[in-house]
PDB file with SEQRES, HELIX, SHEET and CRYST1 records, atoms N, CA, C and O in Angstrom:
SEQRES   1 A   71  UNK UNK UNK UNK UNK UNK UNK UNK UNK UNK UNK UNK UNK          
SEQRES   2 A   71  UNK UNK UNK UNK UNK UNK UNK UNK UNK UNK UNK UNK UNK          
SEQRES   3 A   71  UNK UNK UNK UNK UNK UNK UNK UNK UNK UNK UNK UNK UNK          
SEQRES   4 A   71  UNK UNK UNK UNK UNK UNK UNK UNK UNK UNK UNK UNK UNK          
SEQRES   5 A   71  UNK UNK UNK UNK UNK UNK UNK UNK UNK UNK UNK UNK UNK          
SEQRES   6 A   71  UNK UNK UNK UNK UNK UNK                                      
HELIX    1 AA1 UNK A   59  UNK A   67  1                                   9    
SHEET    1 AA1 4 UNK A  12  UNK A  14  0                                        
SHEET    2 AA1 4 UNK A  26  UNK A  29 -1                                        
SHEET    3 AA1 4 UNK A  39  UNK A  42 -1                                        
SHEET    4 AA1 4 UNK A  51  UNK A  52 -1                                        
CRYST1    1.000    1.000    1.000  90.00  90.00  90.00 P 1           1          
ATOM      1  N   UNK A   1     -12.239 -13.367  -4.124  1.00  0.00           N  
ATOM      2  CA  UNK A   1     -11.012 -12.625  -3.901  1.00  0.00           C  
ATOM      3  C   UNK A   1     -10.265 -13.265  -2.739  1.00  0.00           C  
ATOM      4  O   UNK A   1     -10.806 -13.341  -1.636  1.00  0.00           O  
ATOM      5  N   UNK A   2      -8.841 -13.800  -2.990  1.00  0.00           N  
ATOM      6  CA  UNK A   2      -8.319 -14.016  -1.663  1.00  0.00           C  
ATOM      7  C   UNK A   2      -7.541 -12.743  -1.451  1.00  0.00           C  
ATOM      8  O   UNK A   2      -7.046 -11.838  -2.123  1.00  0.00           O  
ATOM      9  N   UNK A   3      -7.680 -13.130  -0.124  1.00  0.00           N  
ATOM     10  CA  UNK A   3      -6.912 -12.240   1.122  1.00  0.00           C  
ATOM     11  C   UNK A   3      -5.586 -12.935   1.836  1.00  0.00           C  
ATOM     12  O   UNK A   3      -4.802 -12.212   2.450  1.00  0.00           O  
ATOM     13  N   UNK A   4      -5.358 -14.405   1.731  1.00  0.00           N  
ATOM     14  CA  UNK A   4      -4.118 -14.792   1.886  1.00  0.00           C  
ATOM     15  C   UNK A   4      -3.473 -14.752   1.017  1.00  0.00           C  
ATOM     16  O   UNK A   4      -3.719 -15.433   0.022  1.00  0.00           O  
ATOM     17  N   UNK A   5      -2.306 -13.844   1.104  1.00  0.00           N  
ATOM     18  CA  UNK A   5      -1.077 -14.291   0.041  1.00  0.00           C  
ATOM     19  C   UNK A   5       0.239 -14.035   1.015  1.00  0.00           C  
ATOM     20  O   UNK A   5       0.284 -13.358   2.042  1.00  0.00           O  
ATOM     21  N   UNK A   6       1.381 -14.849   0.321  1.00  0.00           N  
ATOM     22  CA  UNK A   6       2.761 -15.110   1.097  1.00  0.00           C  
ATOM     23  C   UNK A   6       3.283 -13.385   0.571  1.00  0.00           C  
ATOM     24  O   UNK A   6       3.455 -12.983  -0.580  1.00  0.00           O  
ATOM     25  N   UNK A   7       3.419 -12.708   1.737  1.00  0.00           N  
ATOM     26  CA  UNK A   7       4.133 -11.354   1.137  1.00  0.00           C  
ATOM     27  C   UNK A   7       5.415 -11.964   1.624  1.00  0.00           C  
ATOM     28  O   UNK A   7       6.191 -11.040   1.380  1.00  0.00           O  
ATOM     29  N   UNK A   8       6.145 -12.923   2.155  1.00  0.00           N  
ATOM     30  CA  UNK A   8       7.507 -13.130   3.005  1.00  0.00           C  
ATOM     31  C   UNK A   8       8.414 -12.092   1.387  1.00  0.00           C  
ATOM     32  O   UNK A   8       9.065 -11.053   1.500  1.00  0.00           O  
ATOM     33  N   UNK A   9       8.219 -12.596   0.520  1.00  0.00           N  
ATOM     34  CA  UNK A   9       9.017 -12.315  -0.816  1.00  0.00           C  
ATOM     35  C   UNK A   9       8.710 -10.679  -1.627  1.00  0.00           C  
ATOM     36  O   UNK A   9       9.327 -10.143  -2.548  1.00  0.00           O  
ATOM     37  N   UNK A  10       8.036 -10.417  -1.187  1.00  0.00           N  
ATOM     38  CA  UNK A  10       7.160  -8.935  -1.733  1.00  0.00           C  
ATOM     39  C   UNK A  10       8.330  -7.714  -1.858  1.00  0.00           C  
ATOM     40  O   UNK A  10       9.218  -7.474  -1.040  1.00  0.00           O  
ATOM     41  N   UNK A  11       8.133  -7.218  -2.768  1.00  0.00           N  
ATOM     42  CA  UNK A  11       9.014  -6.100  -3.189  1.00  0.00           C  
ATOM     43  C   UNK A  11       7.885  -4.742  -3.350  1.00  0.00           C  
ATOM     44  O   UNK A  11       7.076  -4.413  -4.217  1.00  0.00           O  
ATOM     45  N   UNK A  12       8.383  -4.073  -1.796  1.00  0.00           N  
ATOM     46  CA  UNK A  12       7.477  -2.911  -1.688  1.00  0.00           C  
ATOM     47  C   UNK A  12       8.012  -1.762  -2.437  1.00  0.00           C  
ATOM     48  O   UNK A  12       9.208  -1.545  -2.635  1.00  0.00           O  
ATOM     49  N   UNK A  13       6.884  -0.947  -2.890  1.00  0.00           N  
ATOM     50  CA  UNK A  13       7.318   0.182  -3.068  1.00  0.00           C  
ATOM     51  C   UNK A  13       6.633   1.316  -2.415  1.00  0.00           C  
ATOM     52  O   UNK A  13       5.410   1.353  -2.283  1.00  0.00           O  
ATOM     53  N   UNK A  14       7.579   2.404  -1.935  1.00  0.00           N  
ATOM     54  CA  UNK A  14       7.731   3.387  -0.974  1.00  0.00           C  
ATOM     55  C   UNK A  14       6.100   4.808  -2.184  1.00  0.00           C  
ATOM     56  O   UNK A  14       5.790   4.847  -3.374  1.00  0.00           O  
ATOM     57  N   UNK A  15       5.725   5.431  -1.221  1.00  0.00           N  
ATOM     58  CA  UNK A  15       4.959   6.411  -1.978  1.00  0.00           C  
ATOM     59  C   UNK A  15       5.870   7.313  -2.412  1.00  0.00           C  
ATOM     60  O   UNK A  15       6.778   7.632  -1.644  1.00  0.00           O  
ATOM     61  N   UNK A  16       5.802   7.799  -3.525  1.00  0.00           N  
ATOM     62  CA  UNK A  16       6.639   8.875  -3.803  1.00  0.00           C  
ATOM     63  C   UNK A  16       6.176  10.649  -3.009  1.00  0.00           C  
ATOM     64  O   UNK A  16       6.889  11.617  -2.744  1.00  0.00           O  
ATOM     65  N   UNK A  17       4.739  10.416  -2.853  1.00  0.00           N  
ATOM     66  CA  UNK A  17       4.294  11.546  -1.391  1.00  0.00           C  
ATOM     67  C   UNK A  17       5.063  11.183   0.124  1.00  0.00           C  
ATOM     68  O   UNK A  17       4.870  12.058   0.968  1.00  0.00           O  
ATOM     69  N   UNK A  18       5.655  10.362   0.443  1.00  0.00           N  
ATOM     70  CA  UNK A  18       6.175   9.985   1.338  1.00  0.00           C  
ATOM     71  C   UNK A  18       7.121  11.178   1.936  1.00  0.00           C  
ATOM     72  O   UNK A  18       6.976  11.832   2.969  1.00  0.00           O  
ATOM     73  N   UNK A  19       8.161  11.240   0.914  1.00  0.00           N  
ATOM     74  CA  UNK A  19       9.421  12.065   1.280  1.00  0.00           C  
ATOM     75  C   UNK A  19       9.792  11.291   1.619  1.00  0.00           C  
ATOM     76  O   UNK A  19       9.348  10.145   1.679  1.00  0.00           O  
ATOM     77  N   UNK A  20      11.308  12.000   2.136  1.00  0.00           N  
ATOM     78  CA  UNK A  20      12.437  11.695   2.845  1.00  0.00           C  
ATOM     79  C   UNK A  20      12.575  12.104   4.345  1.00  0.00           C  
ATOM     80  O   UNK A  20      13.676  12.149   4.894  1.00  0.00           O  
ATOM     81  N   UNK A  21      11.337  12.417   5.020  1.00  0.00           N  
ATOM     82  CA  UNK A  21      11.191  13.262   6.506  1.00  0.00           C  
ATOM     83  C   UNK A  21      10.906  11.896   7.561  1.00  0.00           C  
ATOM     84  O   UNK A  21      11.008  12.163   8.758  1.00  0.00           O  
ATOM     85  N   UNK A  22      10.626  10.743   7.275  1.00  0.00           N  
ATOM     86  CA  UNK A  22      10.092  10.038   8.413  1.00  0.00           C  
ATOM     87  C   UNK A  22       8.495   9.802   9.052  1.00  0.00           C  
ATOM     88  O   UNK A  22       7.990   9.167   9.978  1.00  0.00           O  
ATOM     89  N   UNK A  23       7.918  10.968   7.667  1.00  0.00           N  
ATOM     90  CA  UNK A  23       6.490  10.943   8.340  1.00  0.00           C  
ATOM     91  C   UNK A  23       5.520  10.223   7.757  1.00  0.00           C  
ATOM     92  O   UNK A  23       5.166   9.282   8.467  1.00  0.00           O  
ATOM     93  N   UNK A  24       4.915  10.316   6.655  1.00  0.00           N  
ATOM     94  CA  UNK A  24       3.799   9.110   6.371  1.00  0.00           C  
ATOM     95  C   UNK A  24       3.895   8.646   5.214  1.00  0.00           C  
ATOM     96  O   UNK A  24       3.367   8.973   4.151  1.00  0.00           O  
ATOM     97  N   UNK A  25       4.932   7.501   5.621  1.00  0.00           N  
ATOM     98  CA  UNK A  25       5.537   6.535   5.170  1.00  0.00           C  
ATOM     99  C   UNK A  25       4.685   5.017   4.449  1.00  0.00           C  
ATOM    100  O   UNK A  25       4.743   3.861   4.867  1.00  0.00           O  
ATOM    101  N   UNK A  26       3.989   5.523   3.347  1.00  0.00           N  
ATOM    102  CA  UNK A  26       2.975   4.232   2.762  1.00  0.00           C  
ATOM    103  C   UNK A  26       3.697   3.212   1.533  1.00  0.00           C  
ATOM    104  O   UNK A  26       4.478   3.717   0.725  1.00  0.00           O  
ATOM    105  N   UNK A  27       3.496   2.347   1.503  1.00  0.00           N  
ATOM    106  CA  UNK A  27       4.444   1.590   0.489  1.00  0.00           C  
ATOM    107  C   UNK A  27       3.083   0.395   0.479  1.00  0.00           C  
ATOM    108  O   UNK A  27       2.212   0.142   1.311  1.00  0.00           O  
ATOM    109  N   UNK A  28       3.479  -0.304  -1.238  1.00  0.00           N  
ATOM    110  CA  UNK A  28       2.573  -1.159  -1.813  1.00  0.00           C  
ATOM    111  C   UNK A  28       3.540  -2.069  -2.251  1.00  0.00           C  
ATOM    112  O   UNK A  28       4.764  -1.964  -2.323  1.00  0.00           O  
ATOM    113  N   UNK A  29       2.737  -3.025  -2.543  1.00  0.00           N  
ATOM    114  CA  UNK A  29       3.353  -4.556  -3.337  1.00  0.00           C  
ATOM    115  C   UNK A  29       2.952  -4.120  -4.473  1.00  0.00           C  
ATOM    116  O   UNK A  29       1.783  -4.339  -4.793  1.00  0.00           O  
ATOM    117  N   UNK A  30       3.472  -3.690  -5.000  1.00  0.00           N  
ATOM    118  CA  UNK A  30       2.632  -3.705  -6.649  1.00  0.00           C  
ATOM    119  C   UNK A  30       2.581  -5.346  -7.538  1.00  0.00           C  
ATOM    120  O   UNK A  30       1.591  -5.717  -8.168  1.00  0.00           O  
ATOM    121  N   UNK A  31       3.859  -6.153  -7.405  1.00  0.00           N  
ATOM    122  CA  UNK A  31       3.631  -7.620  -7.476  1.00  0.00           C  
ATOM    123  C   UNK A  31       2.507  -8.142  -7.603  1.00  0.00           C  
ATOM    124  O   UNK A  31       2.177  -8.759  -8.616  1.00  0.00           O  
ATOM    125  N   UNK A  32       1.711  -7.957  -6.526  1.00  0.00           N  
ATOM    126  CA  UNK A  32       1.110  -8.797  -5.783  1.00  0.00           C  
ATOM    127  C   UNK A  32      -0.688  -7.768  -6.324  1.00  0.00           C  
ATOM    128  O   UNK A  32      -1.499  -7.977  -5.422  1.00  0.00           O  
ATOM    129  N   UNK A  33      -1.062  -7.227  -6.992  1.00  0.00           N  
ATOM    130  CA  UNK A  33      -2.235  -6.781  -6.919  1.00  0.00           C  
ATOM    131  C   UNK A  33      -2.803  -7.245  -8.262  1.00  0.00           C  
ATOM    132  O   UNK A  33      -3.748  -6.652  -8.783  1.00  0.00           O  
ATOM    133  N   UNK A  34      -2.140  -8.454  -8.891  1.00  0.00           N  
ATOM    134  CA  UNK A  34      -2.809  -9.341  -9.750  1.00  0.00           C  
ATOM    135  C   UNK A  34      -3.592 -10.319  -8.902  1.00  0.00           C  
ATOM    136  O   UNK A  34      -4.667 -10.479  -9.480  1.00  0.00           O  
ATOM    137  N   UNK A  35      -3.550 -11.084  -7.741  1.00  0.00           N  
ATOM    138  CA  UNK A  35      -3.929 -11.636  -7.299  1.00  0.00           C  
ATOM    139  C   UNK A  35      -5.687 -11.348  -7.045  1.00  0.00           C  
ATOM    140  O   UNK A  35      -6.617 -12.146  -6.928  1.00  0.00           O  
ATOM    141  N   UNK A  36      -5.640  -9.822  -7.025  1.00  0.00           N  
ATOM    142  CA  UNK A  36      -7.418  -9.139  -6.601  1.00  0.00           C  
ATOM    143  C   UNK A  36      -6.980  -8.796  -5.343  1.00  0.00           C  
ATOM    144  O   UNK A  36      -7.905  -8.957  -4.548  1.00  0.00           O  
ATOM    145  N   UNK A  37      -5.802  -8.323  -4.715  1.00  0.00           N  
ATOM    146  CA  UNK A  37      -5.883  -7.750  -3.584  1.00  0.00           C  
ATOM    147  C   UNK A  37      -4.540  -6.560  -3.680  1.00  0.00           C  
ATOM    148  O   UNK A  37      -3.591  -6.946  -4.363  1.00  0.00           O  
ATOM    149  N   UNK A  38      -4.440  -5.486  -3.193  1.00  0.00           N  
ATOM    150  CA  UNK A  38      -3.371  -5.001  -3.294  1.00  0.00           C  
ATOM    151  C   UNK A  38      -3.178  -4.514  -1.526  1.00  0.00           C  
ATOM    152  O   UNK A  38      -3.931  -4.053  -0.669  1.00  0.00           O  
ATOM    153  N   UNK A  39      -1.839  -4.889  -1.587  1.00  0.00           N  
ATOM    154  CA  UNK A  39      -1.145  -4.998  -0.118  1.00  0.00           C  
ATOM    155  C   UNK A  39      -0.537  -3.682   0.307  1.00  0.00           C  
ATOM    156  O   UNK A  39       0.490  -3.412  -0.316  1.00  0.00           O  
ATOM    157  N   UNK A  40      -0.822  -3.008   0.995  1.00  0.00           N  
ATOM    158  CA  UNK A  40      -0.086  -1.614   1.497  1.00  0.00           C  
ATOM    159  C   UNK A  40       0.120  -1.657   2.768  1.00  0.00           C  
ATOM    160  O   UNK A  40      -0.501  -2.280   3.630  1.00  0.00           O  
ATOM    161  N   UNK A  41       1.050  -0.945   2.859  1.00  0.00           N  
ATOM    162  CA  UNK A  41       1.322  -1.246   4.481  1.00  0.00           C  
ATOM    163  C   UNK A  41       2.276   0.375   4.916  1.00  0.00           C  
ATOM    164  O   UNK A  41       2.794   1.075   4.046  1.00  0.00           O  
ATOM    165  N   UNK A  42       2.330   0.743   6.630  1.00  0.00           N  
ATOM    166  CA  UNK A  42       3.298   1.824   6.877  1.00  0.00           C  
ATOM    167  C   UNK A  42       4.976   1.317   6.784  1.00  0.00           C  
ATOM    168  O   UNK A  42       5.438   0.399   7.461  1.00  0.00           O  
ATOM    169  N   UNK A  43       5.617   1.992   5.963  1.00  0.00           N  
ATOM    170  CA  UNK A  43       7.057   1.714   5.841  1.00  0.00           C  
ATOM    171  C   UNK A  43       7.482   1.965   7.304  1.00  0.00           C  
ATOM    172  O   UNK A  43       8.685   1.747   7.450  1.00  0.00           O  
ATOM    173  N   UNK A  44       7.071   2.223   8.040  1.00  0.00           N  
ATOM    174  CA  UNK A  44       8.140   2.500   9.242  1.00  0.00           C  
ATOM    175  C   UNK A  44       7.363   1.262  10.456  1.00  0.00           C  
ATOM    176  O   UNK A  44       7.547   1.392  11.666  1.00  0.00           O  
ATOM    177  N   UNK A  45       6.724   0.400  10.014  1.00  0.00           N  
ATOM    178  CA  UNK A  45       6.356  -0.971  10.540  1.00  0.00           C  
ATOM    179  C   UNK A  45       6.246  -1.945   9.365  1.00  0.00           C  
ATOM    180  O   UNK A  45       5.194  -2.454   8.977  1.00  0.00           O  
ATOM    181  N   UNK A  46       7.496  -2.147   8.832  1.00  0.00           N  
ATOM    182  CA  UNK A  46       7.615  -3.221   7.874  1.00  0.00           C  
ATOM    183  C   UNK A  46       6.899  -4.724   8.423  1.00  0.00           C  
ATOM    184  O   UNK A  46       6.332  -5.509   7.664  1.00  0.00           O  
ATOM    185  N   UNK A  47       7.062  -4.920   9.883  1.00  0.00           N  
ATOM    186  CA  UNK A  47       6.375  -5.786  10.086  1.00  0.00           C  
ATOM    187  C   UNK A  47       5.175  -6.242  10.886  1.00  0.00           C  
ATOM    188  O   UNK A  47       5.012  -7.299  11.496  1.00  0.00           O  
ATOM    189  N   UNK A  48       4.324  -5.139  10.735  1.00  0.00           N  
ATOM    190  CA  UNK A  48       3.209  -5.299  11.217  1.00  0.00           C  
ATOM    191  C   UNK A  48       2.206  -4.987  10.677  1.00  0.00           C  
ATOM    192  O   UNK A  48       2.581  -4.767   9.525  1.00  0.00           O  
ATOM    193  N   UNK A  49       0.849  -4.761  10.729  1.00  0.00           N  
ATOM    194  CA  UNK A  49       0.029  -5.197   9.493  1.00  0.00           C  
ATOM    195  C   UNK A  49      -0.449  -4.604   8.598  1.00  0.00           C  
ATOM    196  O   UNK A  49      -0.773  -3.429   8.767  1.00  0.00           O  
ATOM    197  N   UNK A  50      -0.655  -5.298   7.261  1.00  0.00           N  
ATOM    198  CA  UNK A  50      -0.929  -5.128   6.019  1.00  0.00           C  
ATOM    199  C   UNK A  50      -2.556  -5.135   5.699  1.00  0.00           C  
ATOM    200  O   UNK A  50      -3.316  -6.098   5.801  1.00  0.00           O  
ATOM    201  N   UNK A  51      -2.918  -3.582   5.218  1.00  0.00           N  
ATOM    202  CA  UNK A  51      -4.281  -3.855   4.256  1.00  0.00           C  
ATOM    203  C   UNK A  51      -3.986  -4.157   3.386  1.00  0.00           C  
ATOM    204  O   UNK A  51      -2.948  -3.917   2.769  1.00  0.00           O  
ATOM    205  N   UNK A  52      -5.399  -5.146   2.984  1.00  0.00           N  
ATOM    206  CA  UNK A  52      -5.282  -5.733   1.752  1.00  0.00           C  
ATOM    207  C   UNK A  52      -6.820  -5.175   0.819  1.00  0.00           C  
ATOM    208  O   UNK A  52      -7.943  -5.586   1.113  1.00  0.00           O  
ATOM    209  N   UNK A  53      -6.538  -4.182  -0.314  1.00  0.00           N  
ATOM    210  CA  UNK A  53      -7.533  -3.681  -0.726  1.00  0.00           C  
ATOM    211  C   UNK A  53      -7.795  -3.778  -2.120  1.00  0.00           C  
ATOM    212  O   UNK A  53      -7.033  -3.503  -3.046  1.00  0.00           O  
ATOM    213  N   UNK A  54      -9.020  -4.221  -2.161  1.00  0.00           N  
ATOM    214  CA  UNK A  54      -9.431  -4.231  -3.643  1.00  0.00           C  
ATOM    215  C   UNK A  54      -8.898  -3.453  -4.424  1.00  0.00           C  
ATOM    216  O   UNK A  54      -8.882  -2.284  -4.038  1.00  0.00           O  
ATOM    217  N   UNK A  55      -8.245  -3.755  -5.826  1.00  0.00           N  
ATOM    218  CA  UNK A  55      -7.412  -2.624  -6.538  1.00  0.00           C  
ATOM    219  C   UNK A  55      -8.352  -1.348  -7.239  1.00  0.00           C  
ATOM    220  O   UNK A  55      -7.657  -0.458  -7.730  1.00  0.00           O  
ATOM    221  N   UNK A  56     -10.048  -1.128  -7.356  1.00  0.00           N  
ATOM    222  CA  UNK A  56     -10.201  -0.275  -7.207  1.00  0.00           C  
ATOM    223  C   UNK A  56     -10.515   0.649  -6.183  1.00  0.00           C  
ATOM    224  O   UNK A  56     -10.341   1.842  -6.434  1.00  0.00           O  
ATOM    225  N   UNK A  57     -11.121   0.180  -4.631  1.00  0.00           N  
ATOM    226  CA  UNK A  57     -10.352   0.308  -3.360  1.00  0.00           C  
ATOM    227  C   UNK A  57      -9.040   1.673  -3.054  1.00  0.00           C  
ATOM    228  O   UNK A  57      -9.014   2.751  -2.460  1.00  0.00           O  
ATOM    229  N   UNK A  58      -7.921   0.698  -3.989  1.00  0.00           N  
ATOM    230  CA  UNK A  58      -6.738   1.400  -3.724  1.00  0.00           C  
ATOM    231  C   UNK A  58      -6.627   2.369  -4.788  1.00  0.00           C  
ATOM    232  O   UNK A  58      -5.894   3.356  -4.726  1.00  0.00           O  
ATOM    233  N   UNK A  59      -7.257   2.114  -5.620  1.00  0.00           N  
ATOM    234  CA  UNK A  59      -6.960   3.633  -6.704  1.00  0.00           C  
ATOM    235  C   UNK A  59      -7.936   4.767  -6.305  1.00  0.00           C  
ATOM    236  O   UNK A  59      -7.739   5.962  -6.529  1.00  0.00           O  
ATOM    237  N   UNK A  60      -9.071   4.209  -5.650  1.00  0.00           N  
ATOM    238  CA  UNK A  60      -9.547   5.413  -5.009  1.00  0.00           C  
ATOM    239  C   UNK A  60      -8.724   5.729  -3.755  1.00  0.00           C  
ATOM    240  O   UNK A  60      -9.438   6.636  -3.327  1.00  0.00           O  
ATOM    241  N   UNK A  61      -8.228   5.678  -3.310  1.00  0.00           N  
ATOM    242  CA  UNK A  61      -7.245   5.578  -1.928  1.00  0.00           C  
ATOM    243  C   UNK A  61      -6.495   6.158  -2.925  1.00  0.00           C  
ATOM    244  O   UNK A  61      -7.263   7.066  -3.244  1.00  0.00           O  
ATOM    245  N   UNK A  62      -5.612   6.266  -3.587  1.00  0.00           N  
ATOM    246  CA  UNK A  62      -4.881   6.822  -4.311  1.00  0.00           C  
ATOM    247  C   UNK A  62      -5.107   8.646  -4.507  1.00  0.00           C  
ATOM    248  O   UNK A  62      -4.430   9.606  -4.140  1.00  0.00           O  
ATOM    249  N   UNK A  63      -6.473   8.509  -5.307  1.00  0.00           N  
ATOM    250  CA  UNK A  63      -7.045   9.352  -6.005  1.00  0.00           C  
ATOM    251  C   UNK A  63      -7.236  10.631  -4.708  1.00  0.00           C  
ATOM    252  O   UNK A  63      -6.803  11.781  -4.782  1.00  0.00           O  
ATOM    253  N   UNK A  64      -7.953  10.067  -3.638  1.00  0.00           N  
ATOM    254  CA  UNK A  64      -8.287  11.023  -2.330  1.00  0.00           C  
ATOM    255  C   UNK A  64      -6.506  11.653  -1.959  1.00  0.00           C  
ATOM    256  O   UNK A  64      -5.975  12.764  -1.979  1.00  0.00           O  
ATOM    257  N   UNK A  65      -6.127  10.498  -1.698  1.00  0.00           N  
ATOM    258  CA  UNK A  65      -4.657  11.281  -1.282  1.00  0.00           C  
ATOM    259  C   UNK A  65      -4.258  12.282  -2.580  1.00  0.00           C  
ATOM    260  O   UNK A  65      -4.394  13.445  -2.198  1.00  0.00           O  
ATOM    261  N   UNK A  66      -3.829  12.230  -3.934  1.00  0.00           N  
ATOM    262  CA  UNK A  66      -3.967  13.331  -4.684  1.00  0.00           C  
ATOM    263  C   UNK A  66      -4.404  14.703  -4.574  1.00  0.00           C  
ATOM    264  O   UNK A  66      -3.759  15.752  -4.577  1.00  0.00           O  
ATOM    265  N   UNK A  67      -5.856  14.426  -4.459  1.00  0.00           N  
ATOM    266  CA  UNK A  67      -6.707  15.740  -4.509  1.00  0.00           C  
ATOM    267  C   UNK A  67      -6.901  16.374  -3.088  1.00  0.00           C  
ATOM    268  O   UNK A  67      -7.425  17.470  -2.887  1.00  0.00           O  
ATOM    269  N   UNK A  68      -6.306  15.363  -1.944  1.00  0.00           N  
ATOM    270  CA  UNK A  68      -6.365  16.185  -0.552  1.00  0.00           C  
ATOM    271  C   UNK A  68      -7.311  15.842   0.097  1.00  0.00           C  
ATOM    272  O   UNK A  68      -7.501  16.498   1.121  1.00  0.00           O  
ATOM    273  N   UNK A  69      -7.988  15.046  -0.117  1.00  0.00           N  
ATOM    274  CA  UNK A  69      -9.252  14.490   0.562  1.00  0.00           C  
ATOM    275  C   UNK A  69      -8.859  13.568   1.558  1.00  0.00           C  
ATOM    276  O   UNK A  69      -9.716  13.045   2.270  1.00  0.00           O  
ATOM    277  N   UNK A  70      -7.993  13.384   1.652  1.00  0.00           N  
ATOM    278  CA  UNK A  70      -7.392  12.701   2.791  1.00  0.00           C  
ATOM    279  C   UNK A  70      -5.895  12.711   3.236  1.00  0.00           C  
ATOM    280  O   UNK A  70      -5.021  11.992   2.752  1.00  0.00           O  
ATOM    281  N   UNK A  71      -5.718  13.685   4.288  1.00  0.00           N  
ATOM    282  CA  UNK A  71      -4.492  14.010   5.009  1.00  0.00           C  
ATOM    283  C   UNK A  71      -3.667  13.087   5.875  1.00  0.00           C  
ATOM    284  O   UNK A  71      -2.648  13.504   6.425  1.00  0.00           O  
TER     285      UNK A  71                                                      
END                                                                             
């Protein structure tokens, strides 16, 4: 699995749990999680750093935020 990839070009997308309030602001490369890594990062530090998580990783990361298992 690599862990380097060029995000300079990456087209994030915002969580739709996010809202519109300013508060926890998560966004993904969806692009980019063919590679074997999927890139997420806080929208309100576009430029500072990015996990990079195995895409089942992130669907469990997904799944917890859903059901509330993680606030």
């Amino acid at each position: 699995m690599s862990t380097t990839q060029n995000l300079s070009h990456a087209i994030w997308k915002k969580s739709s749990y996010s809202g519109g309030t300013g508060g926890n602001c998560v966004e993904w490369a969806p692009g980019h999680a063919l590679s074997g890594v999927v890139p997420v990062r806080d929208s309100k530090r576009p430029t500072g750093s990015v996990l990079r998580l195995p895409p089942a990783a992130f669907a469990d990361l997904v799944s917890a935020l859903k059901d509330g298992t993680l606030r």
